[in-house]
C-alpha positions, 0 to 999 in steps of 0.5 A: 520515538516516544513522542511521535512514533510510539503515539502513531502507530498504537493509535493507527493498529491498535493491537495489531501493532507491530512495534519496533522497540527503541534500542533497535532503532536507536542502533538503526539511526546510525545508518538514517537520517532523521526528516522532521517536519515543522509547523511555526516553530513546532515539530509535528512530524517526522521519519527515518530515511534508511541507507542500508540497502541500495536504495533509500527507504522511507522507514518509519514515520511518527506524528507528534501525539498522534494528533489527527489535526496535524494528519489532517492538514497533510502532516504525512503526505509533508514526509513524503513530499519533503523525503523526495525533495531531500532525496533527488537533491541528492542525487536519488532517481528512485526511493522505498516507500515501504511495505503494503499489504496486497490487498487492493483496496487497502488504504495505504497502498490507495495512498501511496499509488498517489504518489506514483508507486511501482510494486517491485517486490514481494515479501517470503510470507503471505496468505494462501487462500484454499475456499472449503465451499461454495458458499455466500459467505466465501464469495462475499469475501472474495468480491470484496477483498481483491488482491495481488498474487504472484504468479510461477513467473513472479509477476504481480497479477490484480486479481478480481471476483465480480457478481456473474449478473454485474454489468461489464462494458467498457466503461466498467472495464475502465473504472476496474483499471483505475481503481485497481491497477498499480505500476508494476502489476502485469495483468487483471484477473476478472472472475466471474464467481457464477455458474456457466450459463451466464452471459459472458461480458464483452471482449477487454478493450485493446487499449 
């Protein structure tokens, strides 16, 4: 706790952190088991995979001192990899990998999509957006930050803001589905945020 998860999440959030205190995780441990990841004969990482739902989860991961040189030889993707090992070994078709934000260009939810992640679920809070004016400033914001929205049928939906003069062809509709779609997610939404008189890009490729 103090030497690998405290020093990992304050560094990685900052003020953002949200902190699970060490009583509460020392009652959790209970129902965990405990993955540490070795380096020689040093411990540089380590998490709790957590039975007290259905499936397994991942829950939290810490690196020793936060050391950026054990993150940059693979320390994290270590957790991952051996926690899926340990897991089918036991049996285990499937795991929880945990929270993400819905945010698609996020970093943790890139990261994870490597590992070939499914979205499953949603959490009860999450943002509503209601745009006040049509201003630069809001579009910006939008281009720059598609997300997933859950739909009144509860599906995930990618939801997509393109300048109305960006090109689309099928080329550009290719690289929207690389980097945006995750297993799990029913449909893109492309909007073009312009006014009606604009060109309208060619029909989405079947495939």
């Amino acid at each position: 706790y103090h030497k690998m998860y405290l020093p990992f999440i304050l560094d990685s959030h900052d003020d953002s952190a949200i902190i699970n205190d060490y009583d509460f995780m020392k009652k959790e441990f209970m129902k965990c088991d405990l993955l540490l990841i070795k380096s020689g004969a040093e411990h540089i990482a380590g998490t709790m995979i957590s039975y007290s739902k259905k499936t397994p989860r991942l829950w939290f991961v810490g690196i020793k001192d936060s050391n950026k040189k054990y993150i940059h030889d693979g320390a994290i993707a270590a957790t991952y990899y051996y926690g899926i090992k340990y897991l089918k070994e036991k049996g285990y078709g499937k795991m929880n990998i945990g929270l993400t934000r819905a945010f698609l260009k996020d970093g943790v939810l890139h990261y994870k999509k490597k590992w070939g992640l499914t979205v499953v679920d949603a959490v009860k809070y999450g943002f509503v957006m209601k745009p006040l004016t049509n201003s630069v400033a809001v579009k910006a914001l939008l281009r720059n930050n598609p997300f997933i929205a859950v739909d009144e049928k509860k599906r995930f939906n990618g939801t997509i803001f393109m300048n109305p003069g960006q090109s689309v062809n099928e080329t550009d509709f290719e690289k929207i589905y690389n980097d945006y779609h995750v297993h799990g997610i029913s449909r893109l939404f492309i909007y073009l945020d312009g006014n009606d008189d604009g060109e309208m890009p060619p029909a989405v490729p079947s495939e």
